[in-house]
KEKE-3310 file (N, C-alpha, C; in steps of 0.2 Angstrom, whole numbers, plus 5000, padded with zeros to 4 digits):
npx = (5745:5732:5723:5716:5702:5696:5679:5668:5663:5654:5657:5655:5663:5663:5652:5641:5643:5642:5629:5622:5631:5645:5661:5673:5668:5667:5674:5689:5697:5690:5689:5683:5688:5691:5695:5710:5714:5715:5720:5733:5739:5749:5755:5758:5748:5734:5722:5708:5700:5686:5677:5663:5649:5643:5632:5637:5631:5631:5645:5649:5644:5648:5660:5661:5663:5679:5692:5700:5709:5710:5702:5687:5681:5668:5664:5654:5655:5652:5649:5656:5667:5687:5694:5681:5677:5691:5689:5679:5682:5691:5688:5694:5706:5719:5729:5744:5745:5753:5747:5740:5732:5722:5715:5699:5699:5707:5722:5735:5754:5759:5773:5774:5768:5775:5787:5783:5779:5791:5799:5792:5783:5776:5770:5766:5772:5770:5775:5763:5757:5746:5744:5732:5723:5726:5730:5745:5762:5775:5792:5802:5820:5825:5821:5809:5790:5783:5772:5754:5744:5730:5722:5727:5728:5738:5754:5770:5775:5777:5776:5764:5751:5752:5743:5745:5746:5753:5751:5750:5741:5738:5731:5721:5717:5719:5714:5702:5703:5690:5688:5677:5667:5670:5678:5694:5706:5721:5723:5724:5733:5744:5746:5749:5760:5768:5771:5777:5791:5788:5789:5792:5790:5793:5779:5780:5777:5764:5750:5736:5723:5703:5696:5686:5674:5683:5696:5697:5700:5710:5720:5720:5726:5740:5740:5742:5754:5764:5762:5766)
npy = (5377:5366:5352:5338:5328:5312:5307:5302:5290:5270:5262:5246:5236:5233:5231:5223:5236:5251:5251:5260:5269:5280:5275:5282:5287:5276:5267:5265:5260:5267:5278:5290:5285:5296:5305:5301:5303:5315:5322:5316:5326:5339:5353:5361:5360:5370:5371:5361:5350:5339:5328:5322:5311:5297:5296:5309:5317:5315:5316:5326:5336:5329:5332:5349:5365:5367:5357:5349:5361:5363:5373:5367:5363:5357:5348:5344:5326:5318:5305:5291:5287:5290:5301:5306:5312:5322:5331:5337:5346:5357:5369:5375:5378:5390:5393:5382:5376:5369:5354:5342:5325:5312:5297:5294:5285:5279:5277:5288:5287:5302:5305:5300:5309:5321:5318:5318:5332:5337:5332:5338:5335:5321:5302:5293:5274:5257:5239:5229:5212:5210:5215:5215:5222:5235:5254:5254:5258:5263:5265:5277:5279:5287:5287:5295:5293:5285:5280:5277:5262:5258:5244:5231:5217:5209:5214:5220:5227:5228:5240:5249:5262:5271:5281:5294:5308:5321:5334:5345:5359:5359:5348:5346:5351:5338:5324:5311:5294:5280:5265:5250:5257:5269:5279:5283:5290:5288:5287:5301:5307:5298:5306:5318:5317:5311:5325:5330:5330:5317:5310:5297:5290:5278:5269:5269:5261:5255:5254:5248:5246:5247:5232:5225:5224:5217:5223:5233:5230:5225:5235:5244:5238:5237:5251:5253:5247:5252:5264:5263)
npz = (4743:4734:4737:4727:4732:4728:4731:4726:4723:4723:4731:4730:4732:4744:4749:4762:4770:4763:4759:4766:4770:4762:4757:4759:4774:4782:4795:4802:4816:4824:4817:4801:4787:4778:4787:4790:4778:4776:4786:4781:4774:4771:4779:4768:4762:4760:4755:4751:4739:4736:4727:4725:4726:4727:4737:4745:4750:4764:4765:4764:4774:4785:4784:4783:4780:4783:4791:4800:4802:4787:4773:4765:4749:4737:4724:4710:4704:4691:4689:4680:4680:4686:4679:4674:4685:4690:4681:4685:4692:4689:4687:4699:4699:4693:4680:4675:4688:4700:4710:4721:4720:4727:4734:4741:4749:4751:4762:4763:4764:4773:4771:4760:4755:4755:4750:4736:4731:4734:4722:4712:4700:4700:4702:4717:4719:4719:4719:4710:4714:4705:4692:4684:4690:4693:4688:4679:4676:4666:4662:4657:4652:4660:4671:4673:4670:4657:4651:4655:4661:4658:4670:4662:4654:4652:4659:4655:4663:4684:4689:4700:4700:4718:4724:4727:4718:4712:4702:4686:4683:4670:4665:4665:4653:4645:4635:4639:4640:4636:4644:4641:4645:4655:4661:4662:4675:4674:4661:4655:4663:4659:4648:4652:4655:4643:4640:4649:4663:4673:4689:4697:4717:4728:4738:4756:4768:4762:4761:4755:4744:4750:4750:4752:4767:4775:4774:4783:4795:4793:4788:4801:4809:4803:4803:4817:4820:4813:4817:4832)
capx = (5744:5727:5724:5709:5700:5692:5676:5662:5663:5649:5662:5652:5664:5662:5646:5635:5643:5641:5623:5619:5638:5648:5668:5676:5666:5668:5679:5697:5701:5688:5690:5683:5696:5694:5699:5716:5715:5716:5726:5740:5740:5755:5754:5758:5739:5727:5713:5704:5693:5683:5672:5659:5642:5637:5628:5639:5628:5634:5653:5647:5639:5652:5667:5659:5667:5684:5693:5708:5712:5712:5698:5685:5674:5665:5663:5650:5656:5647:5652:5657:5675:5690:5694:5676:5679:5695:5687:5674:5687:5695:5686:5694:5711:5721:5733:5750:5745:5753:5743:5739:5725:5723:5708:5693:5696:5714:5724:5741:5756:5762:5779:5774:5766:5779:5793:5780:5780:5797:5799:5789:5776:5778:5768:5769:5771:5772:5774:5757:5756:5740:5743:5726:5719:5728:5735:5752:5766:5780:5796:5808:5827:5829:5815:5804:5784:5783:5765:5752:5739:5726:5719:5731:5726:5744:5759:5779:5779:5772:5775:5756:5750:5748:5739:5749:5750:5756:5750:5749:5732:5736:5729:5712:5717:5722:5708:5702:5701:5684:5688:5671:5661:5672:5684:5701:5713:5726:5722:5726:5739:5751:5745:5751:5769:5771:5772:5780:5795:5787:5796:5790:5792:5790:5776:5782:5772:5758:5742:5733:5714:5700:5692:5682:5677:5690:5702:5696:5702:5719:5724:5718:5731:5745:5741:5746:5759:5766:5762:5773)
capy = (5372:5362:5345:5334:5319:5309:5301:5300:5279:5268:5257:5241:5230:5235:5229:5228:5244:5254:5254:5266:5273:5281:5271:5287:5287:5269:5269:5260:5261:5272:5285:5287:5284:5302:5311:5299:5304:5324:5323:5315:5332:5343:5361:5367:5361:5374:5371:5354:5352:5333:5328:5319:5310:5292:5296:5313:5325:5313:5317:5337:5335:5328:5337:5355:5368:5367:5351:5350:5367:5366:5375:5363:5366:5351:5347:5336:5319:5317:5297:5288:5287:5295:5305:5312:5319:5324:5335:5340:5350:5359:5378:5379:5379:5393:5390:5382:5377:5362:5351:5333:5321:5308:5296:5295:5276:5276:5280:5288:5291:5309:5306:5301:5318:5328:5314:5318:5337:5338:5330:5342:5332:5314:5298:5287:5267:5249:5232:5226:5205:5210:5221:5219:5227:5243:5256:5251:5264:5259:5271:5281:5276:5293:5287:5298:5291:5285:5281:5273:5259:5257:5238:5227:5210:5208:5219:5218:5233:5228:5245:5250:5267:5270:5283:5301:5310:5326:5337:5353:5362:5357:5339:5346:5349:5330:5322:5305:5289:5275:5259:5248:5263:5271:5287:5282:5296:5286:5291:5308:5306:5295:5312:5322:5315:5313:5333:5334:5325:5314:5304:5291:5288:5272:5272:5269:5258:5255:5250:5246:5250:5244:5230:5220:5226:5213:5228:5240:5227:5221:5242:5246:5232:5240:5259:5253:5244:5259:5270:5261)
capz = (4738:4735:4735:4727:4735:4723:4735:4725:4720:4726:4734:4731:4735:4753:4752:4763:4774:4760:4757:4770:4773:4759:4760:4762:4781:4785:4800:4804:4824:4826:4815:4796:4782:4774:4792:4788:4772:4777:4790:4780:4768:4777:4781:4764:4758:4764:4752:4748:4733:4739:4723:4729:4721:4732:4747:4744:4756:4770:4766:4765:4781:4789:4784:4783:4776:4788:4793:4805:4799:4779:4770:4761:4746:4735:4719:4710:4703:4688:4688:4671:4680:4691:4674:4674:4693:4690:4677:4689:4699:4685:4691:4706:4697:4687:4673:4680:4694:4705:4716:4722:4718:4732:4736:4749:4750:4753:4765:4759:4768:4773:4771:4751:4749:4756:4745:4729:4730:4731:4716:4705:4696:4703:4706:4721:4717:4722:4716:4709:4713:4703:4687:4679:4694:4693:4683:4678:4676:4662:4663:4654:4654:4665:4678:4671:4668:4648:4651:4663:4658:4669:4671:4657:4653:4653:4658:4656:4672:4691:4694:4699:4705:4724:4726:4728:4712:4712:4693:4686:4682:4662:4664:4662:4644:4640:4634:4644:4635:4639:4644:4643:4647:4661:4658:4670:4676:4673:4652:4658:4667:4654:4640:4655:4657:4637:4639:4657:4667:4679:4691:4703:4723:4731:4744:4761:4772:4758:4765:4750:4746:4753:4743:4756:4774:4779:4776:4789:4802:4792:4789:4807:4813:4800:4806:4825:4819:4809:4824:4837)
cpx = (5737:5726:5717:5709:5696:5688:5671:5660:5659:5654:5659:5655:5665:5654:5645:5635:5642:5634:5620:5626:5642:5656:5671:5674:5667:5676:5684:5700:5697:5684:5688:5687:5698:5697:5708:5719:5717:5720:5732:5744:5742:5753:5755:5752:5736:5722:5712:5698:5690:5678:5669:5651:5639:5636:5636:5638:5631:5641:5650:5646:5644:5659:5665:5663:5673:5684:5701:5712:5712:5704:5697:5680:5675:5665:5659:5653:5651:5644:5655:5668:5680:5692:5689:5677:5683:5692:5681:5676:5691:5694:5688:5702:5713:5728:5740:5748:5745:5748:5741:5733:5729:5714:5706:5694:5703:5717:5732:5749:5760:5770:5777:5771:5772:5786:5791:5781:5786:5803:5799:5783:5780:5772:5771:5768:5772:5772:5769:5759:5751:5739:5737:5722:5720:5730:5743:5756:5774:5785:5800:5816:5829:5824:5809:5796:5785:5775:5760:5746:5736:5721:5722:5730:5734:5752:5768:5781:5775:5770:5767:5756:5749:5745:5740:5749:5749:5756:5751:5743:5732:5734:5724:5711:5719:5715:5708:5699:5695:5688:5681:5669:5665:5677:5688:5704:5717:5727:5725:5731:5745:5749:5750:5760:5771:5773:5778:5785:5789:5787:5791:5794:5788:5788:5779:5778:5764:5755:5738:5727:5710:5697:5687:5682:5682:5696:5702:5699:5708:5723:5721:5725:5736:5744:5746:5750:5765:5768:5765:5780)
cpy = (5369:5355:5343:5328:5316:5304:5300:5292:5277:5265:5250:5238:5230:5233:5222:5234:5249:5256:5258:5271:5275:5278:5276:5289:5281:5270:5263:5264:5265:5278:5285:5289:5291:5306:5308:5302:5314:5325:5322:5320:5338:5348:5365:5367:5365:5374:5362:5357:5344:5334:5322:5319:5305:5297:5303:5319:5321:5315:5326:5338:5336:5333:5345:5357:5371:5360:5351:5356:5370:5366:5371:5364:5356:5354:5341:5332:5317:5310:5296:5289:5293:5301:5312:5317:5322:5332:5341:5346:5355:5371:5379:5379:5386:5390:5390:5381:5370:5360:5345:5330:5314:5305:5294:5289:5273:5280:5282:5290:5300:5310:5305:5307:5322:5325:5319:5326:5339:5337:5335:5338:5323:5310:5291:5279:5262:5246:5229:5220:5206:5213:5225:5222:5235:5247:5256:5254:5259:5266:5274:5277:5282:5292:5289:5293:5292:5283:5275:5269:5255:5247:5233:5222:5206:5213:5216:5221:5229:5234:5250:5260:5266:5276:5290:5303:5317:5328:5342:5353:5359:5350:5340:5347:5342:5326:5312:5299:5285:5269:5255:5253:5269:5274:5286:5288:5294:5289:5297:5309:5305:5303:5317:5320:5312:5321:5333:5329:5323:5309:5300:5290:5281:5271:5267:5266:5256:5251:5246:5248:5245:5240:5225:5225:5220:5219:5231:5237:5226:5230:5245:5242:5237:5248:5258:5249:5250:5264:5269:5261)
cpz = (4739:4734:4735:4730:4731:4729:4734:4722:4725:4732:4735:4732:4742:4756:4758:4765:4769:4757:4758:4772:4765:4762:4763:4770:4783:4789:4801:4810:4826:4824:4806:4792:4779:4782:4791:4783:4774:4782:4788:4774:4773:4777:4777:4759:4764:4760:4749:4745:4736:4731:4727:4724:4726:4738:4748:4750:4764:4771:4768:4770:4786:4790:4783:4778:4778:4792:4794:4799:4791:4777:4766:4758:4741:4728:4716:4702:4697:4684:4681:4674:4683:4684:4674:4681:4691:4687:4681:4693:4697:4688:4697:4704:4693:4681:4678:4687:4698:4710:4719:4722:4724:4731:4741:4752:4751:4758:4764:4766:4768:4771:4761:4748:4750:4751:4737:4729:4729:4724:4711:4703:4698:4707:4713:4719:4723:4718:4718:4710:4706:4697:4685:4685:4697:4688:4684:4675:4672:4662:4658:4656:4660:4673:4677:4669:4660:4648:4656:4657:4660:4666:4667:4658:4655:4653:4658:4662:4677:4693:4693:4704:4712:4727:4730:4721:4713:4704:4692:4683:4672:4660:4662:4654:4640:4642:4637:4638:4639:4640:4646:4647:4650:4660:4665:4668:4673:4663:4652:4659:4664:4649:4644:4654:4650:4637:4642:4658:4675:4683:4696:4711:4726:4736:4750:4766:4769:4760:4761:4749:4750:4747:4747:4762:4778:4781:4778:4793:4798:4789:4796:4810:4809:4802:4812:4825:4817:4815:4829:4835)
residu = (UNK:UNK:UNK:UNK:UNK:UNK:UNK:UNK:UNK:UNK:UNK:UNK:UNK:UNK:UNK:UNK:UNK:UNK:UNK:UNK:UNK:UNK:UNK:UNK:UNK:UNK:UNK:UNK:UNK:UNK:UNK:UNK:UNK:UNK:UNK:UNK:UNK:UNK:UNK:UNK:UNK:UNK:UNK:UNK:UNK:UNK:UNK:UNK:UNK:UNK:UNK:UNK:UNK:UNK:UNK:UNK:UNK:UNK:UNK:UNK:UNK:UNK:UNK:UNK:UNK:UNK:UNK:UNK:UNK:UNK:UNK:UNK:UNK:UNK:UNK:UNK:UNK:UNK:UNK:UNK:UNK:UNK:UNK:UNK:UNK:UNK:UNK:UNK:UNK:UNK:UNK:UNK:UNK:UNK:UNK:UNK:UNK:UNK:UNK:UNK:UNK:UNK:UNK:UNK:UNK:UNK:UNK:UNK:UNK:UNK:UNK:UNK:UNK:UNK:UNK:UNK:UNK:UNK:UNK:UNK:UNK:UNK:UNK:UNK:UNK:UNK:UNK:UNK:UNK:UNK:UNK:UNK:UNK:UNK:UNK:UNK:UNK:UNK:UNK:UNK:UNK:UNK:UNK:UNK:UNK:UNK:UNK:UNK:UNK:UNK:UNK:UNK:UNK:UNK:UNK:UNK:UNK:UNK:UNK:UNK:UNK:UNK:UNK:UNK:UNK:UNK:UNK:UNK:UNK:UNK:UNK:UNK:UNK:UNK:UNK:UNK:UNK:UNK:UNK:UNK:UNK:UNK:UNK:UNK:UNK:UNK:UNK:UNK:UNK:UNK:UNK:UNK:UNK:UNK:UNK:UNK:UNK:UNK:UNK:UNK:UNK:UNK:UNK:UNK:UNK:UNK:UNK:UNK:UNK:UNK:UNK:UNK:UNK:UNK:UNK:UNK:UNK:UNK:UNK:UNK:UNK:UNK:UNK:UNK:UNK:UNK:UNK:UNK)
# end
């Protein structure tokens, strides 16, 4: 099974560490956030697709082309939104073909991919404080996804993506809507689950993203809390 990393985003609100460091390498406890991120992808991923654009050749660099064992190839990020990557990754798929979308800048848990696969086609969630700052997942009476709507001024759902989604290869046929400028997955995603049954898992120790380098110190603290 393959799994994408979406890591090509400037990560400005990381600035300053991001002017010379891509977020995806910015390190918690030591270590940089995407070896978390590849590690928490279990033994039946053998191939990472990684899209990549900021300060890209650095992530290339670093993770070569083998990283704790799973086969890593690139893809370029051609910006204007996780939609456009998403798209960018589409050649290294055939027809029918499950997989996982994860991001550079999160760190997810392994117990939610192995939850989310078992599923079939399934996102993991949380309860957003925050609606308009995420995509926001409205259900079906069966539990199933009835459509996702990424940043809402105002929502009747909390329930926000967290950052596991488990697809099949025909996503790259649903066409990506703009919001001021910027083409979101999440567009994709609801067209996808108008077609398809896709259920939800509620993540497990969710970390959150990084939005400030404050949160390399407050999920460095929640990892070795986790981990004891």
């Amino acid at each position: 099974m393959k799994a994408v990393i979406l890591a090509g985003g400037k990560g400005m609100r990381m600035y300053p560490l991001t002017l010379k460091t891509p977020k995806p390498l910015l390190r918690v406890n030591g270590k940089p956030i995407i070896d978390y991120v590849i590690k928490s992808l279990g033994p039946e991923i053998d191939e990472v697709i990684v899209a990549i654009r900021y300060k890209g050749l650095q992530i290339k660099k670093y993770l070569g082309k083998n990283k704790f064992g799973k086969k890593i190839v690139y893809a370029w990020d051609p910006g204007l939104g996780t939609a456009k990557a998403l798209l960018a990754v589409e050649k290294y798929f055939d027809n029918n073909e499950r997989f996982i979308i994860v991001f550079g800048d999160e760190i997810p848990n392994p117990a939610d991919i192995t939850r989310c696969i078992k599923k079939g086609f399934c996102v993991s969630v949380f309860n957003s404080k925050n609606p308009s700052l995420h995509g926001i997942i409205y259900l079906n009476k069966d539990g199933s996804i009835k459509k996702i709507i990424e940043k809402p001024k105002t929502a009747k759902s909390k329930l926000a993506v967290a950052g596991v989604i488990v697809i099949g290869s025909d996503v790259f046929s649903c066409t990506p809507k703009s919001t001021n400028g910027e083409f979101y997955m999440s567009s994709m995603l609801s067209n996808f689950a108008g077609k398809h049954k896709v259920f939800t898992v509620t993540a497990k120790n969710f970390l959150g993203d990084f939005t400030s380098p404050s949160d390399l110190k407050r999920v460095g603290r929640l990892l070795k809390k986790y981990e004891t």
